[in-house]
C-alpha positions as a LaTeX table, in Angstrom:
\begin{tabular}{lrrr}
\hline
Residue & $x$ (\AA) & $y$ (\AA) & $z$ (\AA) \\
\hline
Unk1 & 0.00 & 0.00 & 0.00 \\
Unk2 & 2.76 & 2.30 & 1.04 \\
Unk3 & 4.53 & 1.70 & $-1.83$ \\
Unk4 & 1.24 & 2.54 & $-4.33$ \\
Unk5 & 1.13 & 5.92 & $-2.86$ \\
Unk6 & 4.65 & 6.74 & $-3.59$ \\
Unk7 & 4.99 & 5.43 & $-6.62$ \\
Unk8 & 1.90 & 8.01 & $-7.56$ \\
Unk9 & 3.00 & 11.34 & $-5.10$ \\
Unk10 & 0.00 & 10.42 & $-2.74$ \\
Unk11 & 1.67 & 12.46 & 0.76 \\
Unk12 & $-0.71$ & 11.48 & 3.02 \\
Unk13 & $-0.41$ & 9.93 & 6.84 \\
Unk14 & $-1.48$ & 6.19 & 6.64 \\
Unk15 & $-3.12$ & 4.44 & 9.39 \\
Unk16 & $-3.69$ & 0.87 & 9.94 \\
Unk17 & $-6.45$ & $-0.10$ & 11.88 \\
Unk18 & $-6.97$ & $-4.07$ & 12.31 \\
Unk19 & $-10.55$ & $-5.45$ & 12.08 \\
Unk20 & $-11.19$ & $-5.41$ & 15.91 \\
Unk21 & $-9.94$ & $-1.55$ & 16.32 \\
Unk22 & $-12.21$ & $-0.44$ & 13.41 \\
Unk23 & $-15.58$ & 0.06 & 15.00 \\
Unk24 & $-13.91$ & 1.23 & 18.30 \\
Unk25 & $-11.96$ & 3.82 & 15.95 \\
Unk26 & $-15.12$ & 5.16 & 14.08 \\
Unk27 & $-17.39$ & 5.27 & 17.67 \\
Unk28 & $-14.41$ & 7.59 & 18.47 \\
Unk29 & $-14.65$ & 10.04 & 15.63 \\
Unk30 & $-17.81$ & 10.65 & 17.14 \\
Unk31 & $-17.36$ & 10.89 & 20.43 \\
Unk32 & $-14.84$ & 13.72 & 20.03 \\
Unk33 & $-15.55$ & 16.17 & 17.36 \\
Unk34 & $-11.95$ & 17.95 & 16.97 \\
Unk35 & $-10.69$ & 14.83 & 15.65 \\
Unk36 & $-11.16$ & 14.94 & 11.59 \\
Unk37 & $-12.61$ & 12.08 & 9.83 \\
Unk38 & $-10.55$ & 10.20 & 7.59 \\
Unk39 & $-10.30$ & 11.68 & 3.89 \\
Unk40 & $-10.52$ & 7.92 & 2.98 \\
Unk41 & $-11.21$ & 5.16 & 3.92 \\
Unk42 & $-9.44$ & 1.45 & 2.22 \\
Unk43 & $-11.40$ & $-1.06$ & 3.44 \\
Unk44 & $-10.93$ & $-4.62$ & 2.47 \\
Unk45 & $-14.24$ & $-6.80$ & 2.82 \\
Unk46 & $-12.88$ & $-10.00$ & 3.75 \\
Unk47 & $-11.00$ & $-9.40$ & 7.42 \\
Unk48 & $-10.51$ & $-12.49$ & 9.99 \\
Unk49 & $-13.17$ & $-12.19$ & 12.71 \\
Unk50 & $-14.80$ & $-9.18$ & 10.87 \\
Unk51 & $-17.04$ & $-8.45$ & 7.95 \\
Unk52 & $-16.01$ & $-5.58$ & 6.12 \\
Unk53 & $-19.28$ & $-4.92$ & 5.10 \\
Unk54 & $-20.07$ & $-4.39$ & 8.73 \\
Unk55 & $-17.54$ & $-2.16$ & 9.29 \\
Unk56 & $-18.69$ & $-0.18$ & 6.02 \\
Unk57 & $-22.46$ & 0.14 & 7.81 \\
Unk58 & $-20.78$ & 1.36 & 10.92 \\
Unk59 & $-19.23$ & 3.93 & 9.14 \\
Unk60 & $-22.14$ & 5.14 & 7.11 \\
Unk61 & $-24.42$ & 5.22 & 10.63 \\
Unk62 & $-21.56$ & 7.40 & 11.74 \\
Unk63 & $-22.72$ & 10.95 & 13.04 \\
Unk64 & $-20.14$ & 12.76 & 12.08 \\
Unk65 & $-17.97$ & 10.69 & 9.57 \\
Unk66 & $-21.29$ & 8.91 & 7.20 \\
Unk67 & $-19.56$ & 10.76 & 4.50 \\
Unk68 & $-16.20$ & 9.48 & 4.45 \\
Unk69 & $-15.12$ & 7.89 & 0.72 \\
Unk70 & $-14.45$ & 4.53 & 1.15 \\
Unk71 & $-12.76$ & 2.28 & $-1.60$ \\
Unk72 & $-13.29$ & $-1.54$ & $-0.89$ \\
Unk73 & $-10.14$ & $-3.45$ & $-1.54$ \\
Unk74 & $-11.40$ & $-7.29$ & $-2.22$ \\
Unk75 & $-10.23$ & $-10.30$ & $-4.14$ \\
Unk76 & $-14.02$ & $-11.20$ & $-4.50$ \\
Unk77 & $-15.36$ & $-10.11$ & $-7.89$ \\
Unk78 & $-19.10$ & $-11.41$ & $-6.50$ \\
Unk79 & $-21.75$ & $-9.70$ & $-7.24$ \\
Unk80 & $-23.19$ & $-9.08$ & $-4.02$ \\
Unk81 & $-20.19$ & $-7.80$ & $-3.12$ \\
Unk82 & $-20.33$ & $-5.35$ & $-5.83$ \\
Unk83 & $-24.11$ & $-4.62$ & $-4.55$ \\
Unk84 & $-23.20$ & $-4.18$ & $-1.07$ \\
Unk85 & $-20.38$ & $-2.16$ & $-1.94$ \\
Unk86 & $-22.72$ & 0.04 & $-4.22$ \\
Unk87 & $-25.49$ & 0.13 & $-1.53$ \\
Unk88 & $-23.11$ & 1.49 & 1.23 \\
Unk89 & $-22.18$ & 4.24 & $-1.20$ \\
Unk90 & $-18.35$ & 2.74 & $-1.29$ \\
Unk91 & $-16.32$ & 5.19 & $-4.42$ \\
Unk92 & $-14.55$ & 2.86 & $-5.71$ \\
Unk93 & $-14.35$ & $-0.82$ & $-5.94$ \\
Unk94 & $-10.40$ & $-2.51$ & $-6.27$ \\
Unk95 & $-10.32$ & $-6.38$ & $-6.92$ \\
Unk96 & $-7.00$ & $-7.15$ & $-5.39$ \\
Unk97 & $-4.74$ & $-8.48$ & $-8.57$ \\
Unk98 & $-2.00$ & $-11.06$ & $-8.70$ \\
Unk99 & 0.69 & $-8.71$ & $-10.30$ \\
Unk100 & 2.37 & $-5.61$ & $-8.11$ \\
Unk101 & 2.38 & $-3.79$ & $-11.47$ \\
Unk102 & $-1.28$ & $-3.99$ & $-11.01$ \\
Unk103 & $-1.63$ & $-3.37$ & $-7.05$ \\
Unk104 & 0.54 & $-0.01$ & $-7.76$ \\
Unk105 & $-2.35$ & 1.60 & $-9.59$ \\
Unk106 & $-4.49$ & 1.54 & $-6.48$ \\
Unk107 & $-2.14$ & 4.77 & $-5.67$ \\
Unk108 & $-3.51$ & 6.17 & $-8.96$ \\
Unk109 & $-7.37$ & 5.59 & $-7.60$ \\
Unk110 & $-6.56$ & 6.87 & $-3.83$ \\
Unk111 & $-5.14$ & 10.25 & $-5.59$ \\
Unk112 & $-7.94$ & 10.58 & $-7.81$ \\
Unk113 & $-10.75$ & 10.22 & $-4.26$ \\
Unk114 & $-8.02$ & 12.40 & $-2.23$ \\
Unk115 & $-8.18$ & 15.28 & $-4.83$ \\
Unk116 & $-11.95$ & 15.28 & $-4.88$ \\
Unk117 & $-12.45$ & 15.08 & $-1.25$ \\
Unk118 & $-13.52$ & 18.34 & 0.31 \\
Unk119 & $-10.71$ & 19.25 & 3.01 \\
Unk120 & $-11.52$ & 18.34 & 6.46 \\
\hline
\end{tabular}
């Protein structure tokens, strides 16, 4: 991931939350309004222990933070997926591919939702 943002000039700070941190870490963007909301949001569907999808609903029943971009990260190319994705209002939808060449270009898409996204 790291790498796919430098290889496209994406300067950004880069947090990563494991699937058990992620609802405690959007309950907290509400709880305290002086911390921003993320600008984005990579969220990979399938995590141990946690539905991604679940964390995407937590984050659109957010208060303050419903309007985050998300782009779901996935090697499922289902179409429920795609659905569920579409229905949570998720920006962009990145089946994971087998070559780096390929990964890099998720830098390209994360620069694209960055530049559009209103400052916080």
């Amino acid at each position: 991931m790291r790498e796919a943002l430098r290889e496209h000039g994406v300067d950004c700070e880069l947090h990563v939350i494991d699937r058990e941190d992620a609802l405690s870490f959007i309950d907290g963007l509400d709880l305290d309004s002086k911390i921003p909301c993320p600008d984005l949001m990579l969220l990979d569907l399938y995590l141990p222990k946690r539905d991604g999808n679940e964390i995407l609903r937590h984050l659109r029943a957010s208060e303050l933070c419903a309007q985050t971009p998300v782009v779901i990260l996935t090697s499922s190319d289902e179409l429920s997926d795609h659905e569920n994705a579409d229905k949570n209002s998720a920006i962009h939808y990145f089946r994971k591919p087998s070559s780096l060449d390929k990964f890099l270009e998720l830098g390209m898409i994360v620069k694209a939702v960055i530049s559009r996204a209103p400052p916080s």
